[in-house]
VEXROFI-329993 format. One line per field, with one value per atom (N, C-alpha, C, O): residue number from 1; x, y, z; residue in three letters. Coordinates in steps of 0.02 Angstrom, whole numbers, always signed. Layout:
// residues N
n = (NUM|...) $
c1 = (X|...) $
c2 = (Y|...) $
c3 = (Z|...) $
res = (ala|...) $
END
This chain:
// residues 70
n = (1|1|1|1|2|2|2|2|3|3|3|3|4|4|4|4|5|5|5|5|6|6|6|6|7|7|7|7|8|8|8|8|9|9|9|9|10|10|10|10|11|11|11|11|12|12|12|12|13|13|13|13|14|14|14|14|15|15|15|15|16|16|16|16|17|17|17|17|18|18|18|18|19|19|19|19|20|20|20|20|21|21|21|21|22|22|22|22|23|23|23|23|24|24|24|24|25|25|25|25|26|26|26|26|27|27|27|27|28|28|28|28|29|29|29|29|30|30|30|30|31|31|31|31|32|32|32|32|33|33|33|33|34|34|34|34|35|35|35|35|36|36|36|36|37|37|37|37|38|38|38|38|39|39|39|39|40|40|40|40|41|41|41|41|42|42|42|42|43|43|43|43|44|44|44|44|45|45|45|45|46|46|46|46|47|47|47|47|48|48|48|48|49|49|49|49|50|50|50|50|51|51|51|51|52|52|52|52|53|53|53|53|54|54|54|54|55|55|55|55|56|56|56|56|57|57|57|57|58|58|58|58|59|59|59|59|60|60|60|60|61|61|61|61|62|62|62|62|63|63|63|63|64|64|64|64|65|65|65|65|66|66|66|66|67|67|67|67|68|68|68|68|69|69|69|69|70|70|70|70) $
c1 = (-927|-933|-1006|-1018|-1054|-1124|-1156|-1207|-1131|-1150|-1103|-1134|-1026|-1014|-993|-954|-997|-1014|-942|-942|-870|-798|-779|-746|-811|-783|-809|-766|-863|-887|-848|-818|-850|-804|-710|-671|-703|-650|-636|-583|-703|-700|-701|-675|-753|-782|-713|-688|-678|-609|-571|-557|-556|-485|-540|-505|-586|-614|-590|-581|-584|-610|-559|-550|-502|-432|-396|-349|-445|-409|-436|-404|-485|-517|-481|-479|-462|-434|-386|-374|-336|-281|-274|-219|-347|-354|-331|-309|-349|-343|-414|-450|-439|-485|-466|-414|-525|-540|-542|-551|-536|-541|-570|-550|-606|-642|-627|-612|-621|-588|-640|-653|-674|-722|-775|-793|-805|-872|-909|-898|-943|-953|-1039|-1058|-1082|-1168|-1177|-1131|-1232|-1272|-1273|-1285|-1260|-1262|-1216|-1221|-1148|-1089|-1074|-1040|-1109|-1092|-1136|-1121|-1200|-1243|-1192|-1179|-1175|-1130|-1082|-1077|-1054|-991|-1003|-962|-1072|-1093|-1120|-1126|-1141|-1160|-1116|-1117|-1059|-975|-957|-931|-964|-932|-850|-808|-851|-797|-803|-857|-749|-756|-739|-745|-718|-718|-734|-747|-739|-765|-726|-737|-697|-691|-727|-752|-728|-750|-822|-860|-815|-872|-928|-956|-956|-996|-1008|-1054|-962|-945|-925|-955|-874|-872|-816|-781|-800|-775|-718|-720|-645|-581|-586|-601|-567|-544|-498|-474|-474|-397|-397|-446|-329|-310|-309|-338|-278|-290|-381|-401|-418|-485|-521|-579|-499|-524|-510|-554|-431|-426|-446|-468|-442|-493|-585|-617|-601|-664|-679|-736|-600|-602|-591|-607|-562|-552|-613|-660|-609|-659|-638|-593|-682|-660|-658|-693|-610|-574|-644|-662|-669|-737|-695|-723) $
c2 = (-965|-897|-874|-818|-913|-887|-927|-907|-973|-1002|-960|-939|-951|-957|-888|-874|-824|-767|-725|-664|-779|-772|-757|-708|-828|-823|-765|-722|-748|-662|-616|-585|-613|-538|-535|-487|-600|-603|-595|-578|-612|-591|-525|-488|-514|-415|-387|-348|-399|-365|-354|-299|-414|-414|-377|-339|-381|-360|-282|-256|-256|-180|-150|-92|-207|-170|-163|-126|-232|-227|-145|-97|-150|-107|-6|+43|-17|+47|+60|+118|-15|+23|+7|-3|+0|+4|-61|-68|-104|-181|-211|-202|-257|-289|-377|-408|-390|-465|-517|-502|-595|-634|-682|-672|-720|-760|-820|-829|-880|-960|-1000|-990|-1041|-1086|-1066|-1061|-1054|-999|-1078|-1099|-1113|-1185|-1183|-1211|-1135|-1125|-1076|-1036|-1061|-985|-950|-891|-977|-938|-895|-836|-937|-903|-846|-798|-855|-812|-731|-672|-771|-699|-655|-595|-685|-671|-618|-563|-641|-613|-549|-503|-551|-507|-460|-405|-471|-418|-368|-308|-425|-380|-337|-282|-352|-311|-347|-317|-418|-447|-455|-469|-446|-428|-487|-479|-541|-609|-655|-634|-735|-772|-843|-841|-884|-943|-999|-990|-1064|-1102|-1168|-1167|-1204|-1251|-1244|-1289|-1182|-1171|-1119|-1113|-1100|-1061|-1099|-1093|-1138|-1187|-1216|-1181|-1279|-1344|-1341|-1333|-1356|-1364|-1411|-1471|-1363|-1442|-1415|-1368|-1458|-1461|-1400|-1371|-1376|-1316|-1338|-1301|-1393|-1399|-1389|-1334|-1426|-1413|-1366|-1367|-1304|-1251|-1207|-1171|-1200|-1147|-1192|-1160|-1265|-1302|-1253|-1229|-1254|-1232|-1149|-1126|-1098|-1045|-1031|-982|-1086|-1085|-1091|-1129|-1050|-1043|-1106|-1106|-1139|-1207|-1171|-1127|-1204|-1181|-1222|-1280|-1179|-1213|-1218|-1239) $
c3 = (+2912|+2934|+2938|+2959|+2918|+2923|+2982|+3011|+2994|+3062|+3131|+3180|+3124|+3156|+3176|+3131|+3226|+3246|+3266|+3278|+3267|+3253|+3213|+3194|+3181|+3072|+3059|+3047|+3057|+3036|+3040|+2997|+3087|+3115|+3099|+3096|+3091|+3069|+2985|+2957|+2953|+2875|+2865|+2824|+2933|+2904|+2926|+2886|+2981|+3001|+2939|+2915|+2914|+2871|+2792|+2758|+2775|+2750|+2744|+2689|+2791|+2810|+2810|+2791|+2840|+2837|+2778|+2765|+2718|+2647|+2626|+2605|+2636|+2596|+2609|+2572|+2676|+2714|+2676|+2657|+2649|+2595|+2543|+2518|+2503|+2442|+2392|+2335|+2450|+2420|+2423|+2472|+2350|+2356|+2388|+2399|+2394|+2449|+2407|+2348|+2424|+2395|+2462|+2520|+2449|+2483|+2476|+2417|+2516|+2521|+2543|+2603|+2516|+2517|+2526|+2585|+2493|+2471|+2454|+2397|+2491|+2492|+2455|+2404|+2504|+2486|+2474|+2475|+2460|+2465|+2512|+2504|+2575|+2666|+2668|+2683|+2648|+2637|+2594|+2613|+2519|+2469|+2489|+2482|+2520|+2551|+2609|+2602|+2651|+2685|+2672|+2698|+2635|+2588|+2553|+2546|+2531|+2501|+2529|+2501|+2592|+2641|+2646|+2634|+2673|+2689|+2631|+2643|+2582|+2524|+2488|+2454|+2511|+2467|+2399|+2372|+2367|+2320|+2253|+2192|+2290|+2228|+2270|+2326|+2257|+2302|+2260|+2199|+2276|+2281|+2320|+2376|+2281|+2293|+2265|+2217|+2304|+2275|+2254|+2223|+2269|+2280|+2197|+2156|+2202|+2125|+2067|+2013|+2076|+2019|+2047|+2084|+2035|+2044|+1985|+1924|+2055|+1991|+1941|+1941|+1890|+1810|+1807|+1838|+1748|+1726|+1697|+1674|+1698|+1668|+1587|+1547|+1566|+1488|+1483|+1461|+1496|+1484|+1503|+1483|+1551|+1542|+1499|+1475|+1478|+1398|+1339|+1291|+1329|+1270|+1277|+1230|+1341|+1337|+1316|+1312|+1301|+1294|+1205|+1172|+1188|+1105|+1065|+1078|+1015|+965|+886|+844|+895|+864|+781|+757|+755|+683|+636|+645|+594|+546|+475|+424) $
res = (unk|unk|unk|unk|unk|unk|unk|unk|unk|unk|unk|unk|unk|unk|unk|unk|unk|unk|unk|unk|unk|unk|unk|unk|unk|unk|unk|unk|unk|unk|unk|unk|unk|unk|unk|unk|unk|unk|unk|unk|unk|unk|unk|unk|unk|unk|unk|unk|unk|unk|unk|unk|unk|unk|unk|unk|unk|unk|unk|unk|unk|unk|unk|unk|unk|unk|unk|unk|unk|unk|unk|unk|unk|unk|unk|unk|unk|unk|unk|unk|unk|unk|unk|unk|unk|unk|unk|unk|unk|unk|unk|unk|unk|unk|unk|unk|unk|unk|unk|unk|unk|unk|unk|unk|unk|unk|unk|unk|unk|unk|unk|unk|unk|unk|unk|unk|unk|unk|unk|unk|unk|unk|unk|unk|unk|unk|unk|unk|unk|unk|unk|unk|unk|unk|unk|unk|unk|unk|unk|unk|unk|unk|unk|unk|unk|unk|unk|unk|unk|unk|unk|unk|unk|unk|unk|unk|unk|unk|unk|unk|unk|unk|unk|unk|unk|unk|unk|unk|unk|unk|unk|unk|unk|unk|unk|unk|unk|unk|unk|unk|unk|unk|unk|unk|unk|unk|unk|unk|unk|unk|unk|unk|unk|unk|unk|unk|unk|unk|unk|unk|unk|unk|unk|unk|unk|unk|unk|unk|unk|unk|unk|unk|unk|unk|unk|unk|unk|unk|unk|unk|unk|unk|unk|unk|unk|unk|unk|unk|unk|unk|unk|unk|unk|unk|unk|unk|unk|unk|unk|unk|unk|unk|unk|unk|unk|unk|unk|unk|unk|unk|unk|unk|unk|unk|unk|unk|unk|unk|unk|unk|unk|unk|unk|unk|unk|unk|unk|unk|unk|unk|unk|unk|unk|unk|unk|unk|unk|unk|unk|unk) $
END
């Protein structure tokens, strides 16, 4: 969507229409920085993707939320 002048307008659209009824945005492959600037221009309001952090396992992401027993 930062290259391409469709993808834009098609983010800022649905963007605009979330926002008209009081729904926030979620963003789908938020890959570089081009994109996330992008996004941020528009005013979306979460962002997915590679570019944000890379799936792990669901066991090893709540292991990484526990406070280890001393």
């Amino acid at each position: 969507m930062h290259i391409n002048k469709i993808d834009h307008a098609m983010v800022r659209s649905i963007h605009s229409v979330a926002e008209s009824i009081g729904i926030q945005t979620v963003a789908e492959f938020v890959e570089n920085k081009a994109i996330l600037t992008e996004l941020e221009k528009i005013g979306v309001h979460f962002g997915q993707g590679y570019y944000l952090g890379k799936p792990i396992e669901l066991k090893r992401l709540v292991k990484s939320f526990l406070i280890p027993k001393t």
